[in-house]
C-alpha positions as CSV (number, residue, x, y, z in Angstrom):
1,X,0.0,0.0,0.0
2,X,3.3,2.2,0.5
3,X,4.3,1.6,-2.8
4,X,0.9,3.1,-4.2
5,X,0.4,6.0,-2.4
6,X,3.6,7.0,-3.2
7,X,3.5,6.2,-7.0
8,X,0.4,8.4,-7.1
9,X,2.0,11.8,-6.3
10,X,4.0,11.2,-9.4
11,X,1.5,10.6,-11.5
12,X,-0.4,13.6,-10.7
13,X,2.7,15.9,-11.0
14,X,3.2,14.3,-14.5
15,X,-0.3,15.1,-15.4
16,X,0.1,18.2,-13.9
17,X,2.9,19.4,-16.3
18,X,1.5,18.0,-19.4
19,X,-1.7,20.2,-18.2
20,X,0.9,23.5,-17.8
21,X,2.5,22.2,-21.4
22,X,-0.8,22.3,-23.0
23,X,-2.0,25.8,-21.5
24,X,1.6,27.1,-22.8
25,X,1.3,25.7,-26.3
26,X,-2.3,26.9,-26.7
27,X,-1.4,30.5,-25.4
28,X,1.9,30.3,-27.5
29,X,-0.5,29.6,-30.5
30,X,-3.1,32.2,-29.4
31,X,-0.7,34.6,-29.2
32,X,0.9,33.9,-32.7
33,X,-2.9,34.3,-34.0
34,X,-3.1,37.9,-32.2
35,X,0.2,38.9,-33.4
36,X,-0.9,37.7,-37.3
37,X,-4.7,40.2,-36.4
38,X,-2.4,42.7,-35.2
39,X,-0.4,42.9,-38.4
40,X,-3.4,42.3,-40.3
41,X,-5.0,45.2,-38.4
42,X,-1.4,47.6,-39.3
43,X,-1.4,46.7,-42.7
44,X,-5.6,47.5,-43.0
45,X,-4.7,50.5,-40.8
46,X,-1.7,51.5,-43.0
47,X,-4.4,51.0,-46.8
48,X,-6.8,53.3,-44.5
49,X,-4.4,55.6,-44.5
50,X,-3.5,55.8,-47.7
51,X,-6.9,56.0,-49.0
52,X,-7.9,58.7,-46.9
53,X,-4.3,60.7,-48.2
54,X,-4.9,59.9,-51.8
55,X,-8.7,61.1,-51.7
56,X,-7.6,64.0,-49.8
57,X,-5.1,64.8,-52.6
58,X,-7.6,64.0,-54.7
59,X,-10.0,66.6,-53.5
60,X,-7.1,69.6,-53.6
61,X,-6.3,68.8,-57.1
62,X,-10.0,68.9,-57.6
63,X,-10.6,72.2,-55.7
64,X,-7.2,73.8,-57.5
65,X,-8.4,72.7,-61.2
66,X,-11.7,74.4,-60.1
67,X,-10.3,77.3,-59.5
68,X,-7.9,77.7,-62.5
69,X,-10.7,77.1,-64.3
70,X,-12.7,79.7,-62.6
71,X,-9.5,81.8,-62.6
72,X,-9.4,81.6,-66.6
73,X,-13.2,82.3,-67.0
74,X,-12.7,85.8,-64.8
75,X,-9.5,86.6,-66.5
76,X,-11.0,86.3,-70.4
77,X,-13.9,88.2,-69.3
78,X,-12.0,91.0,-67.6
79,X,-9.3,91.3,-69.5
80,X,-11.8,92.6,-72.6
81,X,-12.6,95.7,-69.7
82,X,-9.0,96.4,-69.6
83,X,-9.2,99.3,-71.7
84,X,-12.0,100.9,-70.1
85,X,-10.0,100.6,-66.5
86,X,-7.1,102.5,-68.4
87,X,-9.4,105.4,-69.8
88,X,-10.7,105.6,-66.4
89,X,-7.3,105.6,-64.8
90,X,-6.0,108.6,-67.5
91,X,-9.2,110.6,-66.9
92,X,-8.5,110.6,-63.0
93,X,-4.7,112.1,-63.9
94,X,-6.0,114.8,-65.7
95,X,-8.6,116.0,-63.4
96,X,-11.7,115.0,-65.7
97,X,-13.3,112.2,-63.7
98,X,-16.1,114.1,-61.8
99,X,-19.6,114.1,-61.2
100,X,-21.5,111.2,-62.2
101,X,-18.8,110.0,-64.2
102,X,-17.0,109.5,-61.5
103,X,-19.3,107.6,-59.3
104,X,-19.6,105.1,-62.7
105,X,-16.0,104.6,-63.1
106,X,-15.6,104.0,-58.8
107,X,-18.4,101.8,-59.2
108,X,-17.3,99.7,-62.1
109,X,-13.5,99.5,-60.3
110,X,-15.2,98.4,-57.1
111,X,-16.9,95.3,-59.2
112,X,-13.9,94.0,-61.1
113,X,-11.5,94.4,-57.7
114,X,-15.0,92.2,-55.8
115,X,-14.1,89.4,-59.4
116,X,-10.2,89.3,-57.7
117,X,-8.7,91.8,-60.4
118,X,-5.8,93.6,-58.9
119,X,-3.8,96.5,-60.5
120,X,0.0,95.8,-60.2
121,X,2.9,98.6,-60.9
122,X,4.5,101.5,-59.4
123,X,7.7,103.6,-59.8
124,X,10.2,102.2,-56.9
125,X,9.3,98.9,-57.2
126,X,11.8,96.2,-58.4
127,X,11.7,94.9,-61.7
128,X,10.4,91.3,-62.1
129,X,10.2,90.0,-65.5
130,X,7.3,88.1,-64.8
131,X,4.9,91.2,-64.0
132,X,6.7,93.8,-65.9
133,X,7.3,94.7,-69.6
134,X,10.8,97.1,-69.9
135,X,10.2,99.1,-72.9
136,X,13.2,101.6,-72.1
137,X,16.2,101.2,-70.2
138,X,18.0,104.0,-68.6
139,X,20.9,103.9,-65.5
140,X,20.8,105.7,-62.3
141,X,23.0,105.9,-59.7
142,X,20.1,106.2,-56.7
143,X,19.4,102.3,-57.3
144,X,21.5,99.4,-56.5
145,X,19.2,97.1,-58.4
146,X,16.9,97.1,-61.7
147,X,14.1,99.1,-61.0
148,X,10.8,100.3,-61.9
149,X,11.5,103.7,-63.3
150,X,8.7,105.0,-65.2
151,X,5.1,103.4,-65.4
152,X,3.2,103.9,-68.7
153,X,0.6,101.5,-68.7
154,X,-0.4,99.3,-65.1
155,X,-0.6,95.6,-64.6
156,X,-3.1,93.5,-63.8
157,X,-3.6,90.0,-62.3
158,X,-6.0,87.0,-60.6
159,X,-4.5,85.9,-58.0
160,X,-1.1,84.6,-59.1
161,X,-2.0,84.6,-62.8
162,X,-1.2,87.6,-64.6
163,X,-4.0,88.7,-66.9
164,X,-1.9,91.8,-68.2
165,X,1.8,92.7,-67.2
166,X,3.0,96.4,-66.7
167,X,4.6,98.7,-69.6
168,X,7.3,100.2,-67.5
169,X,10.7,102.2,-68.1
170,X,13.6,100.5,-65.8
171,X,16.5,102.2,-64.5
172,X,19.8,100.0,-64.3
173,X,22.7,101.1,-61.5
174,X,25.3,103.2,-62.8
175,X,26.1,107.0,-63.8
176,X,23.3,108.9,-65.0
177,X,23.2,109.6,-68.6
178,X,24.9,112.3,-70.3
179,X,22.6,115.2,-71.6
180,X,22.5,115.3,-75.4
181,X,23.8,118.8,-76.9
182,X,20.5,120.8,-78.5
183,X,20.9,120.3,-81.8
184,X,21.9,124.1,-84.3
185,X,19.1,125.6,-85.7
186,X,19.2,124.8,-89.6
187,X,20.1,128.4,-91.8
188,X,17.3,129.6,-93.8
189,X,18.0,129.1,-97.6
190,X,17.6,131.8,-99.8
191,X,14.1,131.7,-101.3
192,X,13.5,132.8,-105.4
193,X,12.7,136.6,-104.1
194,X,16.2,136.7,-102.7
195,X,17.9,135.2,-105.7
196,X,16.1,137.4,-107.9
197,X,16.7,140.5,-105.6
198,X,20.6,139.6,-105.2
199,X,21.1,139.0,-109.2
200,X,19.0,142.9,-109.9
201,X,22.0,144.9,-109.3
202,X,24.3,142.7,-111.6
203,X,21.7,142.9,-114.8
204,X,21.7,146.8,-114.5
205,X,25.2,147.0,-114.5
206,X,25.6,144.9,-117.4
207,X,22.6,147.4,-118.6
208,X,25.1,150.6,-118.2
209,X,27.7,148.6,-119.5
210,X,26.2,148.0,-122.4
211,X,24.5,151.9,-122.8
212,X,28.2,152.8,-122.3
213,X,29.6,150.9,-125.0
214,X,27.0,152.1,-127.6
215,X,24.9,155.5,-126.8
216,X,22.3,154.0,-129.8
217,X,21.4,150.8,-127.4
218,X,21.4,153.5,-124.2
219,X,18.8,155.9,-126.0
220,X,16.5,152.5,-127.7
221,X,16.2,151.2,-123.9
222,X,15.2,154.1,-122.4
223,X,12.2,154.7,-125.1
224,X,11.1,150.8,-124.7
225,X,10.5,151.9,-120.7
226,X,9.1,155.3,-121.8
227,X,6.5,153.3,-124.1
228,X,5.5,150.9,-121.5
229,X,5.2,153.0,-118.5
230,X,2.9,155.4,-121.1
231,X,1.1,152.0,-121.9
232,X,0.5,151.4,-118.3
233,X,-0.9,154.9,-117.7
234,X,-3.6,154.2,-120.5
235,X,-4.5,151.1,-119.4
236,X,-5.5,152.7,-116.0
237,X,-7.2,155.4,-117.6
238,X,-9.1,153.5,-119.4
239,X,-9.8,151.3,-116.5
240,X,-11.1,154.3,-115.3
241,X,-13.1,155.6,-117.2
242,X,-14.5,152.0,-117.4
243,X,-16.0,152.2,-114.2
């Protein structure tokens, strides 16, 4: 009976760890299957957030197309008012945009600033090829960089697109540019009364030089002007008398 009851503690101990053996296999395999859901769940997570970036792109490139496209519609529909902005602009310079006239052209730049059109261009500011059109070049040594000199016409632009750029005159750094000499005034050229006036005295010298070789040709000359000046005189009278 001593033999038994001591065989049977060992044969619970035995059942015992083969019980523990089990319970650590099964969690060892349970835990393998939550490692596999959790990098199942990573990988899901990881797609999710893809998605969701991509569709997020998706709607910026969306909203940005939509407004270029809106952007392009404003600017080919403003751009045709352009001139009328400009007329508006050079009546305000002179002094000729008053009374009603100017409450229309206040109102109409009030609309087309409320569409996103922005006027652009100054003296002072620095030249950037992209918004400004150099049509002159001078130098200047006040400026240390190309610069808006001169503004003849304004820019305008939506946004970042440029519906119009400015006309301007740019002044480089260097010396200032020499004055040009005033050009002479051009001599007046003799006109045909001049001529005729300046080659008189010559004609009646070769006259007298002629009466004073022979005294015949002299006395025939003088009678030819006696005859027509008495010609003359009966003409008028005759005139005269017409009346």
């Amino acid at each position: 009976m001593s033999d038994e009851y001591a065989a049977e503690p060992g044969g619970e101990g035995e059942r015992a760890n083969l019980a523990v053996t089990e319970l650590l296999a099964k969690l060892a395999e349970r835990t393998n299957e939550l490692q596999g859901v959790q990098a199942e769940l990573a990988e899901r997570t990881n797609d999710l957030q893809r998605l969701q970036a991509e569709f997020s792109n998706y709607k910026k490139r969306v909203e940005r197309d939509r407004q270029v496209v809106k952007e392009t519609a404003v600017a080919g529909a403003l751009s045709e008012l352009l001139p009328v902005l400009d007329d508006i602009g050079r009546a305000r310079e002179h002094g000729e945009l008053e009374g009603g006239f100017r409450q229309v052209g206040e109102a109409f730049e009030a609309v087309v600033a409320k569409q996103g059109l922005a006027r652009f261009g100054a003296a002072g500011e620095i030249f950037d090829p992209n918004l400004h059109e150099a049509l002159m070049s001078t130098t200047s040594p006040d400026v240390d960089e190309v610069t808006v000199a001169v503004l003849f016409r304004p820019g305008y632009r939506i946004g970042e697109r440029v519906v119009r750029p400015a006309q301007v005159q740019v002044a480089e750094p260097g010396p200032a540019p020499e004055a040009e000499p005033a050009p002479e005034p051009a001599k007046p050229k003799p006109g045909p009364a001049a001529s005729a006036a300046k080659s008189a005295p010559n004609s009646s010298g070769n006259g007298a030089g002629t009466s004073g070789g022979s005294g015949t040709s002299g006395t025939s000359g003088g009678a030819g002007n006696k005859a027509a000046a008495d010609a003359a005189v009966e003409v008028d009278d005759d005139d005269d008398s017409g009346l």
